[in-house]
C-alpha positions in Angstrom: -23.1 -91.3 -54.6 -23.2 -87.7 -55.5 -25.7 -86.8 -59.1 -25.8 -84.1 -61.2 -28.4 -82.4 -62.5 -28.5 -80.9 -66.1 -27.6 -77.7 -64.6 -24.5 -79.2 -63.2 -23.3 -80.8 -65.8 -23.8 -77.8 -68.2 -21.7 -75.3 -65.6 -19.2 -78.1 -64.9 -18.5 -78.2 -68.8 -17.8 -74.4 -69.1 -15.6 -74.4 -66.1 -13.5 -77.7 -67.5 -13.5 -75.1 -71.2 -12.0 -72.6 -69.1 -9.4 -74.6 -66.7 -7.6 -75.3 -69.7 -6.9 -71.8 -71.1 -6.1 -70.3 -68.2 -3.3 -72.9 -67.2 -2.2 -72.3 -71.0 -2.2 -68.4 -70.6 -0.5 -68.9 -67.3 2.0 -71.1 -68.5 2.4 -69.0 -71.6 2.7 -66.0 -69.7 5.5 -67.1 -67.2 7.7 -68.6 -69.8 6.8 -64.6 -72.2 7.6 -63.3 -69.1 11.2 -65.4 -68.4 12.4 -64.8 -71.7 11.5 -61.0 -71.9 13.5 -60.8 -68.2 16.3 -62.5 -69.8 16.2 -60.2 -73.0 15.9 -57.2 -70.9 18.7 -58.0 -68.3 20.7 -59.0 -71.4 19.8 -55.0 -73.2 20.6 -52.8 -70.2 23.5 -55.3 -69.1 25.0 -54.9 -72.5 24.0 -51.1 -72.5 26.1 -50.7 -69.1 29.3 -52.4 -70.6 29.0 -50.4 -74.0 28.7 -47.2 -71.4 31.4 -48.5 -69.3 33.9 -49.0 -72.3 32.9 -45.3 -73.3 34.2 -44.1 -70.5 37.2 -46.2 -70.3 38.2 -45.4 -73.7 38.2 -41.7 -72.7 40.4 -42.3 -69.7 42.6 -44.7 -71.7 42.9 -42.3 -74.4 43.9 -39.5 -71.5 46.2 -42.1 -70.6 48.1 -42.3 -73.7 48.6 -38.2 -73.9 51.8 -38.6 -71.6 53.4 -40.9 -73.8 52.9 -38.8 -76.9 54.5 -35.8 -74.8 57.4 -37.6 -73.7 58.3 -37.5 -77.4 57.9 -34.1 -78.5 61.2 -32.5 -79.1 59.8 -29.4 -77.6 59.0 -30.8 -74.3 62.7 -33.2 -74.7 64.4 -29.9 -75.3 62.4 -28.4 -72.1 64.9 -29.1 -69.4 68.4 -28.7 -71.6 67.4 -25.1 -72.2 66.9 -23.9 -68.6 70.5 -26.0 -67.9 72.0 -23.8 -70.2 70.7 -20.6 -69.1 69.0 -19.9 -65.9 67.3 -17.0 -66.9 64.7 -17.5 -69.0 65.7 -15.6 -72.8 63.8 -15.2 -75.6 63.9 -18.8 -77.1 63.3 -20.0 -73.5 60.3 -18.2 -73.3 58.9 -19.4 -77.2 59.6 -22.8 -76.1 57.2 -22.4 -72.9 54.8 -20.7 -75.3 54.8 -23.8 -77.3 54.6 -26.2 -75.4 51.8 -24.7 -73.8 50.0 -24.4 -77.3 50.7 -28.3 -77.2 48.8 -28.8 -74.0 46.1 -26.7 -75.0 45.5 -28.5 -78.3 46.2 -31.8 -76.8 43.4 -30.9 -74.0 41.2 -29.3 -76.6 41.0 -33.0 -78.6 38.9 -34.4 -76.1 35.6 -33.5 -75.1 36.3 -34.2 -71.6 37.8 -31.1 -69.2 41.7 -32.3 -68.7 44.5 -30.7 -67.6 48.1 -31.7 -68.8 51.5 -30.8 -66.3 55.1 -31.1 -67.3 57.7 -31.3 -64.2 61.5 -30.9 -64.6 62.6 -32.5 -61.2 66.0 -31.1 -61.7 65.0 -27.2 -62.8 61.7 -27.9 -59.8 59.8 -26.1 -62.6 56.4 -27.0 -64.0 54.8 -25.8 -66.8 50.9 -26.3 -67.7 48.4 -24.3 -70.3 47.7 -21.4 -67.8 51.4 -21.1 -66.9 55.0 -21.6 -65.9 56.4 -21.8 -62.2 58.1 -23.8 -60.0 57.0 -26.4 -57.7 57.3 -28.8 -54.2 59.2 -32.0 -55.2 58.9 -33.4 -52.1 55.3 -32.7 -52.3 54.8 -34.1 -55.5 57.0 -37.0 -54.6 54.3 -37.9 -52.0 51.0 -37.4 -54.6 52.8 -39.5 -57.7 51.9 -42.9 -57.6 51.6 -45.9 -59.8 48.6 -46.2 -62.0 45.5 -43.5 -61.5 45.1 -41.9 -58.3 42.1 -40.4 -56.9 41.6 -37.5 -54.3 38.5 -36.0 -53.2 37.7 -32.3 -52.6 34.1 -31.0 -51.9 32.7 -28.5 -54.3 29.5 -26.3 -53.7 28.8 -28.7 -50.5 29.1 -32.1 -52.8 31.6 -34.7 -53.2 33.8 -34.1 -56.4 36.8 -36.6 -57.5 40.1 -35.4 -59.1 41.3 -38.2 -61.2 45.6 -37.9 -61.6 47.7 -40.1 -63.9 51.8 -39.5 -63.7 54.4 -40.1 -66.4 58.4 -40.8 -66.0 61.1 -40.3 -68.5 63.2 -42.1 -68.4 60.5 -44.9 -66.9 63.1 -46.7 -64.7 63.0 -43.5 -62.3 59.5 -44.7 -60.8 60.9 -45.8 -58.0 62.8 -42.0 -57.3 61.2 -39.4 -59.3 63.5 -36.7 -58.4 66.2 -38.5 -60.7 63.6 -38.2 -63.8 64.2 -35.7 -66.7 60.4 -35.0 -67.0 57.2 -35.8 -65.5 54.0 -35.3 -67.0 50.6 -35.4 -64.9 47.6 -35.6 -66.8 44.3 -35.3 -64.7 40.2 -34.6 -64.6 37.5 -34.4 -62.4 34.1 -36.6 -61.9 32.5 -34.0 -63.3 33.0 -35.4 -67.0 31.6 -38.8 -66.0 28.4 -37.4 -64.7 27.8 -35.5 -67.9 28.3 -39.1 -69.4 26.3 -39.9 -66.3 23.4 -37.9 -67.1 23.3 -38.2 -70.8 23.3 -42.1 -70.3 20.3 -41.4 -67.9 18.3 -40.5 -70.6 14.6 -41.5 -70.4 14.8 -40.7 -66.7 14.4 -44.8 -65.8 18.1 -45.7 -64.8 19.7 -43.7 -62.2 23.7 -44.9 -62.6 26.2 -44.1 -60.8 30.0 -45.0 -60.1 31.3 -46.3 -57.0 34.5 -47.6 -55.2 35.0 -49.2 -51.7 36.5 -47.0 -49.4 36.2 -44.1 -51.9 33.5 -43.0 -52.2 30.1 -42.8 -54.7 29.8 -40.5 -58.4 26.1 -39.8 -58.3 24.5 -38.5 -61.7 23.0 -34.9 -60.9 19.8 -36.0 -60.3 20.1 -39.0 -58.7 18.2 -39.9 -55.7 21.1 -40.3 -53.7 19.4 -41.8 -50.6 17.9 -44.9 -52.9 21.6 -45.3 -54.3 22.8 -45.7 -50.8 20.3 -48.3 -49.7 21.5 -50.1 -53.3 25.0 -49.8 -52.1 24.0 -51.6 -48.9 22.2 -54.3 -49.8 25.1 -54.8 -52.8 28.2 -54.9 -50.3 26.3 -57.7 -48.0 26.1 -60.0 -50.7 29.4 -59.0 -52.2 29.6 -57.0 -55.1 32.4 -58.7 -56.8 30.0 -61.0 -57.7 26.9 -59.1 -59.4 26.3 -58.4 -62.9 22.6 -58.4 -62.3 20.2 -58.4 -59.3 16.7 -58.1 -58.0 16.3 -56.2 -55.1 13.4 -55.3 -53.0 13.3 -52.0 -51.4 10.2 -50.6 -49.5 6.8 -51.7 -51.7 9.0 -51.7 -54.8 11.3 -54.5 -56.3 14.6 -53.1 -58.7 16.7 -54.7 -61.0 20.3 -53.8 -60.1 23.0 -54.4 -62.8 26.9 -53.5 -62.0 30.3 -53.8 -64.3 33.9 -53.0 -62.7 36.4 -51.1 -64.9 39.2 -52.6 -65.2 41.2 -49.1 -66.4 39.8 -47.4 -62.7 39.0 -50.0 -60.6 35.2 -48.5 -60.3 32.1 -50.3 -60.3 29.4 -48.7 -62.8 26.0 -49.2 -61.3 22.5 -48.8 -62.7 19.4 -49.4 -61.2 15.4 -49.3 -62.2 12.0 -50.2 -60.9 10.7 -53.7 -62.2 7.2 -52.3 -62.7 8.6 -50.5 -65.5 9.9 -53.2 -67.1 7.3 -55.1 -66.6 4.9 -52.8 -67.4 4.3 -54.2 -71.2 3.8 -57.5 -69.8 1.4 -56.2 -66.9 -0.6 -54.0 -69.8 -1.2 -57.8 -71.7 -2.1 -59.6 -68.6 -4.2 -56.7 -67.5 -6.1 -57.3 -70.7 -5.9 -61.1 -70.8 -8.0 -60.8 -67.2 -10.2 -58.3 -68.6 -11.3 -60.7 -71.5 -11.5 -63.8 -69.0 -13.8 -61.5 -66.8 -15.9 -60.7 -69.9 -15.8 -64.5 -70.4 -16.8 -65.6 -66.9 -19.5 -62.6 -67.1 -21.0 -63.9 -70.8 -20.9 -67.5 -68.9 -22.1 -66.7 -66.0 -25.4 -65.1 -67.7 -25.7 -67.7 -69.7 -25.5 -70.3 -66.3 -28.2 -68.4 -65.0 -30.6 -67.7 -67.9 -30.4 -71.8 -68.2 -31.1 -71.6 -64.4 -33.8 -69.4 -64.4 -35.4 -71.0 -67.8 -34.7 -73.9 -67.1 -33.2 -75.7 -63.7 -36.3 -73.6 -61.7 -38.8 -74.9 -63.7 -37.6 -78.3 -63.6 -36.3 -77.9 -59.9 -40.4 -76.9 -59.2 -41.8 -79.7 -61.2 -39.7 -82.3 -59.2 -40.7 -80.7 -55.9 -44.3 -80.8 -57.0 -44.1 -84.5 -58.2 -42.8 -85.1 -54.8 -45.7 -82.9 -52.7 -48.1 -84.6 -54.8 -46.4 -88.1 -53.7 -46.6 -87.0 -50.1 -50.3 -86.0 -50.4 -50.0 -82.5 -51.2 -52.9 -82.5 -53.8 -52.8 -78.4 -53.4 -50.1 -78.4 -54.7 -49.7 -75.5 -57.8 -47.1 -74.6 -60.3 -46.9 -70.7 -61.1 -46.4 -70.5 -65.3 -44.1 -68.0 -66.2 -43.6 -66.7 -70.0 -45.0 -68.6 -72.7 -42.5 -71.1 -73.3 -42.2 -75.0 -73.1 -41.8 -75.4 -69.6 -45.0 -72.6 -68.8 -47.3 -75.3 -70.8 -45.5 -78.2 -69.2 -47.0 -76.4 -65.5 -50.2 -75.6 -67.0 -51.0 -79.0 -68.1 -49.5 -80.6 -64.7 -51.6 -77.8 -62.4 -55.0 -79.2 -64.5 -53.8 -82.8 -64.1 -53.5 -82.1 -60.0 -57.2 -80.4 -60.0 -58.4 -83.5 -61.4 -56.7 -85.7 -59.3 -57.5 -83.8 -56.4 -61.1 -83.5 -57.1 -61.2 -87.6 -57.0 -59.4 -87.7 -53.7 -61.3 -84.9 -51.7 -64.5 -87.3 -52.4 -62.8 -90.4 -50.9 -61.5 -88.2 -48.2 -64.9 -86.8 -47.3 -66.2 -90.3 -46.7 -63.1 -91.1 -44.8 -63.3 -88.2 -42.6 -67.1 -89.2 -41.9 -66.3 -93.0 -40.9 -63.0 -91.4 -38.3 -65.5 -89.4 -36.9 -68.2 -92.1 -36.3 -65.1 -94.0 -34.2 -63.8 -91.6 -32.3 -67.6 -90.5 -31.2 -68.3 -94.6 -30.3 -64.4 -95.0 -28.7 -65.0 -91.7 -26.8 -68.5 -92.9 -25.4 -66.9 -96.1 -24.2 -64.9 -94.4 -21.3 -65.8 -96.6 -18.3 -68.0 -94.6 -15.6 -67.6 -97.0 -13.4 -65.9 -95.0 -10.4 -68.9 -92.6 -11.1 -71.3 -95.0 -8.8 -68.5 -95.8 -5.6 -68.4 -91.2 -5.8 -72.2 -91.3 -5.0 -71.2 -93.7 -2.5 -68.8 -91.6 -1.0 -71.5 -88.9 -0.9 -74.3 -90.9 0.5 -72.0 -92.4 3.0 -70.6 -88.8 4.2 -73.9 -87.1 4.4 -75.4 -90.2 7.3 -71.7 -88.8 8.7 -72.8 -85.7 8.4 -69.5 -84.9 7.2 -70.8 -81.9 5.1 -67.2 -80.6 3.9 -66.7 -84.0 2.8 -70.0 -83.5 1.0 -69.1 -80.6 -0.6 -65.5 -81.0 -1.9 -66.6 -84.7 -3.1 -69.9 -82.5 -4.8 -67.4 -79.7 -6.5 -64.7 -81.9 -7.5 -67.2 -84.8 -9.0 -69.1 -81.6 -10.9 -65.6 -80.1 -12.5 -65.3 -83.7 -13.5 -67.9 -84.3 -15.4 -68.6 -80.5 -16.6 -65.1 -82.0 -18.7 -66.2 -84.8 -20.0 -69.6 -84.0 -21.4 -68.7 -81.4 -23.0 -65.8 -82.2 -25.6 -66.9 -81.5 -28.2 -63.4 -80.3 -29.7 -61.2 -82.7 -31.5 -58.1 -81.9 -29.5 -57.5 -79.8 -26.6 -54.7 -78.2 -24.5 -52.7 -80.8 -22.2 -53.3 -77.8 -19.7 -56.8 -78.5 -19.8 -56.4 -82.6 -19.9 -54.3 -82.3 -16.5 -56.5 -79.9 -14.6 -59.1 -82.9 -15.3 -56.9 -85.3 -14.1 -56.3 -83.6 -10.8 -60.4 -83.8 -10.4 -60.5 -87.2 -10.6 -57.3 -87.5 -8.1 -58.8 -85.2 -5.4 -61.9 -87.2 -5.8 -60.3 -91.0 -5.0 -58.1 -89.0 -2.5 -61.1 -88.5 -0.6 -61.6 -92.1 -1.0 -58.3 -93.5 0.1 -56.4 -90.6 2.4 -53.4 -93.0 1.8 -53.0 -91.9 -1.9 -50.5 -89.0 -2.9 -49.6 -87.3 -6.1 -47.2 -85.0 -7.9 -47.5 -83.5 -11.2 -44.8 -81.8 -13.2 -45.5 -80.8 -16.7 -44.1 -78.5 -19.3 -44.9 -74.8 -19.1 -46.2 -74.8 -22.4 -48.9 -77.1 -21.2 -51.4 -74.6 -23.1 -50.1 -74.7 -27.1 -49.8 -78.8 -26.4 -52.8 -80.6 -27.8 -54.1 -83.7 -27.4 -57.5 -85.5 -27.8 -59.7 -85.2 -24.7 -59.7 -88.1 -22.3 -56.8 -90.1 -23.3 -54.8 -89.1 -19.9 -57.3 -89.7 -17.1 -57.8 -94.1 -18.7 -53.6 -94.0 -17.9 -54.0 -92.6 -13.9 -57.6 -94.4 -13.2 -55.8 -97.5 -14.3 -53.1 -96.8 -12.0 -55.5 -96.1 -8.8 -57.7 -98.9 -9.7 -55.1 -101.9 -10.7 -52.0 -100.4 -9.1 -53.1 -98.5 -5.5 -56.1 -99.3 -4.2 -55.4 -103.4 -4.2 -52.3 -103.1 -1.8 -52.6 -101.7 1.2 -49.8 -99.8 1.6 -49.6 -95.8 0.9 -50.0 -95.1 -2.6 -47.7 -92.7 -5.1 -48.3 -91.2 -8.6 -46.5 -89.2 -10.5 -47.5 -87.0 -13.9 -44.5 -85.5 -16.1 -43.6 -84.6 -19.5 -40.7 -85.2 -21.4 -39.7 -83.4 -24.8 -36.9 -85.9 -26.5 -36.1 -84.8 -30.2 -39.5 -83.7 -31.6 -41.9 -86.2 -29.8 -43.5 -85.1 -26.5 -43.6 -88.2 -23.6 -46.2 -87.6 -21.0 -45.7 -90.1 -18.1 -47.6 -91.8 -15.5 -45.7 -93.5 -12.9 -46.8 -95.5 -9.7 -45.7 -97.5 -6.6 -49.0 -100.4 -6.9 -48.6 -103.8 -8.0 -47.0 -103.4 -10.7 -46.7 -106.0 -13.8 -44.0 -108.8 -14.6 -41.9 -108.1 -17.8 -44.4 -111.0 -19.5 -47.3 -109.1 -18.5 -46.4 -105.5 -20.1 -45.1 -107.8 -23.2 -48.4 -109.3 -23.1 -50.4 -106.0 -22.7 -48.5 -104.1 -25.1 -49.7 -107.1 -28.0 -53.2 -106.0 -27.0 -52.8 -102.9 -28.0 -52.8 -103.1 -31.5 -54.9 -106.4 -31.8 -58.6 -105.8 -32.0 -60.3 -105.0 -29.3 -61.1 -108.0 -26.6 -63.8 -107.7 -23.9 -62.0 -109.3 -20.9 -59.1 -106.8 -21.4 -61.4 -103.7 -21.4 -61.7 -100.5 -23.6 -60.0 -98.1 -21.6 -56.3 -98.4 -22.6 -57.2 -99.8 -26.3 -59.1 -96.5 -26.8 -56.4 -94.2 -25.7 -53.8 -95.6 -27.9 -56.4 -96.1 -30.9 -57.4 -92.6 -30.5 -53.5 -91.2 -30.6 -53.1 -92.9 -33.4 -55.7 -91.7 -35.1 -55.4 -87.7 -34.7 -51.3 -88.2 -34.7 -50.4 -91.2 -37.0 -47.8 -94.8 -36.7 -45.6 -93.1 -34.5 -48.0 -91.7 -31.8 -49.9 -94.4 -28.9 -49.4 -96.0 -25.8 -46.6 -98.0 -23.8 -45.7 -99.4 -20.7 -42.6 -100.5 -18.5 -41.3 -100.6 -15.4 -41.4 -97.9 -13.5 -38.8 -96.5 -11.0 -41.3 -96.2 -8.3 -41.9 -99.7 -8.0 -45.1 -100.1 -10.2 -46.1 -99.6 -13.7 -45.3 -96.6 -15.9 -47.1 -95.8 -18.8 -46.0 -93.5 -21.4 -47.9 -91.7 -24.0 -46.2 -90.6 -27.1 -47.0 -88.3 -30.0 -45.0 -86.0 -32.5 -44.8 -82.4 -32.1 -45.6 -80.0 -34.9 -42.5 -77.7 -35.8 -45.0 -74.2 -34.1 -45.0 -76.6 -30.8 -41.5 -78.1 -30.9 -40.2 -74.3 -31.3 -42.3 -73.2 -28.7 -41.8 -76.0 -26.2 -37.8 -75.7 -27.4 -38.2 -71.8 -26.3 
């Protein structure tokens, strides 16, 4: 079940604090930042259609200057005169005059540049504010159209639209305009919309711009006409018909695209604008509301650790020392820091400790002294037994006078007990223990030629310690109990095995051998006091590992895979010898 500490609890209630207002500033901000969108689209959708009926009232207006014309008695009176005179008299030529003072004033009440035509299909003349002249009916037949027509002529290397509205009197001759009394043809160019272009640019943020399918594109001055062509693009694959207001993303940048069709000229307005500007109001406030939550999470987060630091550590050290000082650890220490409660809390504990301890180093002292007593009496009671059959050997040699046999029996039976009176040391190297063992080996291989052996042991022999004569009870047990009662040749085997962190070392043989009862039954032994018709030998090894190494450590016995018995000495590695025997 997982616990918290006080420091847990205490960080888990500022984070819960905080969970809350950020999914209320989150929430908060989406909804700010739908409505804002809305009210935003609304603005510059509505800006576009007030912008858009601008410019259709000026064309409609334009529109309606025909109509007006048609009227004036001046402009009725146009064709009669020139039917009743060809040549063109004095009154002809006031009534040109005037009715080119018309056009001019009628231009000249608009803002826009326009030009205003009168056609007499039956003189072929024309007469406009910068003259009188004749004209191409068939020509003009082909131009005049219903409704607004729109022809393109390039100006100065740019695209430049000439806008051309025709009027009939009488209107039934729309059909054959070379039957009407008068035409009038009232035109401009796109060069009044993109002043109303670049005046409704304004601020510089909108870059509109007029456009027609199979026409062509009425770009402000200084658009970017590239950007308006990808806009164009992206518009006509999802059918522009259909927008009034669109994000699109171009490049690293998303824009808001907004378009209204006039219904006077069949032209879409367009306008479009980076969101980040926008957005940028709402970006400033959440750029802020993170700034404060980072100030927040900072102020919290030095708050976390000064109760960390002031408290948790101190706490967190006591706890560990309570536990030291439940393993054993009576040197254990606390280090006071500052002068507050937890520094005389560690005071008062280290003094507690230094009493304790001094209690326990007393009873330990006498402890040590009574372990040492046993292992001195438990290492004395090695059995010397095999030392009287080696003088034997020598005795038995020398009538022989076998003098090699002499010798190496001499040398080998001196290296042996060189070993074993002098171990003085608590522990020694496993190198050292082995190198014995083979001693004792070449010494009863002199004795019984039939007897063989093989050791294999780890290469760290040297950093693995032991205590001293604990290995050669396990192979003279095997030579005496296993080997030298059958007569057959004789096998042992020495090895080590590393398994987790505990360190096996092995001794297998091919004797006799014991039935599963009688290992069950020897094992009991081991740990029952000691009982003179089973011997000392084995009892003292595994009394002895358990002594320097603890529970865990000792002696035990199976079956071996040679055919005999194997017996197995066990003992747990310190971590400086499991790393270097795991090396």
């Amino acid at each position: 079940m997982l616990k918290f500490n006080f420091y847990t609890k205490i960080v888990s209630i500022v984070i819960l604090l905080l969970i809350p207002v950020l999914v209320l500033y989150v929430y908060s901000n989406q909804m700010t930042t739908g409505v804002l969108r809305n009210e935003l689209n609304q603005s510059n959708y509505n800006q576009l259609t007030f912008f858009q009926n601008q410019v259709n009232t000026n064309i409609e207006m334009i529109s309606s200057w025909p109509h007006l014309l048609i009227h004036d008695p001046d402009v009725a009176s146009f064709q009669s005169i020139f039917l009743q005179d060809k040549a063109l008299n004095l009154d002809g030529m006031n009534l040109v005059k005037r009715i080119q003072t018309k056009l001019g004033l009628q231009e000249s009440s608009s803002n826009w540049k326009t030009g205003l035509s009168i056609y007499s299909p039956s003189l072929g003349r024309v007469v406009s504010e910068n003259g009188a002249g004749y004209y191409d009916q068939k020509e003009l037949n082909q131009r005049m159209k219903d409704g607004w027509q729109v022809s393109k002529k390039r100006v100065y290397g740019k695209d430049q639209f000439v806008f051309s509205l025709y009027t009939l009197s009488p209107f039934s001759s729309l059909g054959h305009p070379e039957t009407a009394n008068t035409i009038i043809k009232v035109e401009f160019d796109s060069g009044n919309i993109q002043d109303m272009l670049d005046r409704f640019k304004g601020d510089g943020r909108k870059e509109p711009f007029y456009y027609k399918k199979g026409v062509g594109v009425i770009y402000n001055r200084t658009a970017n006409e590239e950007l308006s062509g990808k806009v164009i693009t992206i518009l006509e694959k999802k059918g522009l018909h259909q927008v009034d207001n669109l994000t699109v993303k171009m490049g690293e940048e998303s824009y808001l695209v907004y378009a209204v069709l006039s219904q006077t000229t069949g032209w879409y307005l367009i306008d479009y604008m980076p969101l980040s500007d926008m957005m940028s109001p709402i970006y400033a406030s959440n750029r802020l509301f993170y700034i404060t939550v980072a100030g927040l999470l900072l102020v919290g987060f030095i708050g976390a650790y000064l109760l960390h630091s002031q408290v948790q550590v101190p706490i967190f050290q006591l706890v560990q020392a309570f536990r030291r000082l439940k393993d054993g650890d009576y040197a254990v220490r606390l280090v006071p820091r500052g002068s507050h409660e937890f520094a005389f809390l560690s005071r008062q504990f280290n003094l507690m400790v230094e009493q304790i301890q001094e209690l326990f180093e007393k009873v330990y002292v006498e402890q040590l002294h009574v372990k040492e007593a046993r292992l001195k009496q438990l290492q004395s009671q090695i059995n010397p037994h095999f030392f009287y059959n080696c003088f034997s050997f020598i005795t038995s040699m020398a009538k022989l006078r076998n003098h090699e046999a002499v010798v190496a029996m001499a040398f080998n039976l001196s290296r042996y007990y060189r070993y074993t009176t002098r171990q003085e040391r608590d522990l020694v190297p496993l190198s050292e223990a082995v190198e014995f063992v083979q001693y004792y080996l070449k010494i009863q291989q002199m004795r019984m030629p039939r007897l063989t052996f093989s050791i294999d042991v780890s290469s760290q022999a040297d950093s693995l310690l032991i205590p001293p004569l604990v290995v050669q009870p396990l192979v003279e047990n095997a030579v005496l109990h296993g080997i030298e009662p059958q007569a057959e040749d004789g096998k042992i085997h020495i090895m080590t095995e590393c398994v987790d962190s505990y360190m096996y070392l092995i001794v297998d043989d091919n004797g006799l051998g014991l039935s599963e009862e009688a290992i069950t039954c020897l094992k009991l032994t081991l740990d029952r006091p000691v009982e003179e018709e089973h011997g000392y030998g084995l009892w003292n090894v595994h009394q002895r590992m358990r002594l320097h190494f603890g529970e865990d450590a000792g002696l035990d016995f199976f079956v071996s895979p040679l055919g005999g018995l194997r017996a197995v000495l066990k003992w747990p590695l310190s971590t400086e010898e499991e790393q270097t025997n795991g090396a």
